[in-house]
Structure formats: C-alpha cells, structure tokens
C-alpha positions in Angstrom: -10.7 25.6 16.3 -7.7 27.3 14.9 -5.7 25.4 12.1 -2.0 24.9 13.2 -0.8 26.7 10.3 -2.1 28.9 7.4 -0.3 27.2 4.5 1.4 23.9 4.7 4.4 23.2 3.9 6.0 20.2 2.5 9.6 19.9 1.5 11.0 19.0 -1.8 11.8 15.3 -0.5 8.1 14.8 0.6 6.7 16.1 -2.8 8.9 13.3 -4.3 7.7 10.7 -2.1 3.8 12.4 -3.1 4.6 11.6 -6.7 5.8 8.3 -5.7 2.7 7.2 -3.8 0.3 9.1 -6.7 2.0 6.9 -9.3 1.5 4.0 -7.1 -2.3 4.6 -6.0 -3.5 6.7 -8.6 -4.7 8.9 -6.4 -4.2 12.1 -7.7 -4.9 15.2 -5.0 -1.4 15.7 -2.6 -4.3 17.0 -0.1 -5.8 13.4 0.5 -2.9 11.7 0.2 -1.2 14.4 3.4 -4.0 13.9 5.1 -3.6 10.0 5.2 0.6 10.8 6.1 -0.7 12.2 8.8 -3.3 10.2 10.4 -1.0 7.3 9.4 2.0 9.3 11.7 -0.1 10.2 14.5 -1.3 6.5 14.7 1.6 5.9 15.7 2.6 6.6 19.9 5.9 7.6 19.7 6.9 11.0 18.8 8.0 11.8 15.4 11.6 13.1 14.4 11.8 17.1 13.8 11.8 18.2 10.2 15.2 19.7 9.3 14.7 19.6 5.5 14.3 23.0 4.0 10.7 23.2 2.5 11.7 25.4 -0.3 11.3 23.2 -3.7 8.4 21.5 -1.8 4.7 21.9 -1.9 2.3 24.3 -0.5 -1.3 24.3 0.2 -3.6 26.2 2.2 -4.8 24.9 5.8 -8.4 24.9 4.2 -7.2 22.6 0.8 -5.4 20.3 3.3 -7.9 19.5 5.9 -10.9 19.9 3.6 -14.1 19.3 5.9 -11.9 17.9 8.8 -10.5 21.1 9.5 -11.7 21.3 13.4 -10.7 17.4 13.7 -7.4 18.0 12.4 -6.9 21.0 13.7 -7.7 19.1 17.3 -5.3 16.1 16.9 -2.3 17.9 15.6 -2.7 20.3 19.2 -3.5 17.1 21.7 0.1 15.9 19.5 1.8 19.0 20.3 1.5 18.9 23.5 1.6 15.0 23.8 4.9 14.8 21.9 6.8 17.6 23.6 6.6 20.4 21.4 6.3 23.7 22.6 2.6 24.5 23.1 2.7 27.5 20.3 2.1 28.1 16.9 5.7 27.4 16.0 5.5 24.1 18.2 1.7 23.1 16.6 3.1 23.9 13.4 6.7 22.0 13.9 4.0 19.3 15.0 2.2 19.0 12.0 5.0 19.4 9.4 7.3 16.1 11.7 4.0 14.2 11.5 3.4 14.9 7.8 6.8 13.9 6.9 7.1 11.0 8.8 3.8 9.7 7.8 4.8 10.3 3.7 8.0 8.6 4.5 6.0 5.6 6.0 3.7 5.8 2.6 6.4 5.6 0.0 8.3 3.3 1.5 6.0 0.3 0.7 7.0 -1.7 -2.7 3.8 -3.7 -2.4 1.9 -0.7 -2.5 0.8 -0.7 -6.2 -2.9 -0.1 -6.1 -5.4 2.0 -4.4 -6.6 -1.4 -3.0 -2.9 -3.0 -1.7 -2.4 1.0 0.1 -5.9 0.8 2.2 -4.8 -3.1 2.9 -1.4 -2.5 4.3 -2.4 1.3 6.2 -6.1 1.1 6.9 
C-alpha cells in the first residue's frame, strides 16, 4: 500500500515532548516511540484536532524509518482514519491525518508524570 507521506514531519513542540518521553522511558529511537503516538491516537474514536504548528524546528524521518516492518499496516489505518475522521480522501488529507494523530498521540505520551519507566509507560498505554 502506499505510505501516507514520504517523510514525516513532526514539529518542534512534538520533538520536545519526544525528548520528554525518551528521558522518561529510556527508549531511545523517535521512530518507536511515533509509532506508539500514533496507535495510542488512533485508539482513540473521536477525531483528532488539525495540526497548525509549523513543523519547521521539528523532526523528520522517512515513511520507511517510521513504520519500519508495519509499513502496509500503517499505511492501512492512517487511510481507514482519513476517511473515518473527515479528512479529505487525498494525500494532503492522509497526510494531515497522520501528522493530527501523531501529535495528539505524543501529546497524550508526555503528559503522564507517572510515566518514569519503560515498565509504568506499557502499564498506563498498553
């Protein structure tokens, strides 16, 4: 299937709340740590706000570092969530898509106090 985006995007807020929830977890690769953002976001059944951050500042990665071997899956959920959520049904919309549920999802993750450990972040998300 084809990924939403090439490169994604994430803007300079959501790489602080990355470093946050890396300090916090030790987990160190942004590409795991998106991925969880957004499977913890599209968990979720209501839609997620649009990004209006600029994503200059941010962090970038290739569709292929993101999704690792998930790629398809990914690639499948973000477009059932496109349409599902009201975006248009175009590579702008699919990519609008992916970037609100990324950001929503990193917000969710860094907003957690108890979240200290690799352990306590799989207890309070998984």
């Amino acid at each position: 299937m084809k990924p939403p985006v090439e490169t994604v995007r994430i803007s300079k807020q959501g790489r602080d709340q990355l470093v946050k929830i890396r300090r916090h977890t030790g987990i160190e690769n942004w590409n795991i740590l998106c991925r969880w953002a957004l499977c913890l976001s599209l968990s979720e059944e209501t839609p997620p706000p649009l990004v209006k951050q600029k994503l200059d500042g941010g962090v970038e990665m290739t569709w292929k570092v993101f999704s690792g071997e998930e790629g398809d899956t990914l690639s499948s959920l973000v477009a059932i969530r496109t349409k599902q959520d009201g975006f248009d049904v175009d590579s702008e919309g699919a990519s609008n898509c992916l970037k609100a549920h990324m950001h929503r999802g990193l917000s969710y993750l860094a907003s957690g106090q108890e979240t200290r450990s690799i352990a306590d972040f799989v207890e309070r998300w998984v």
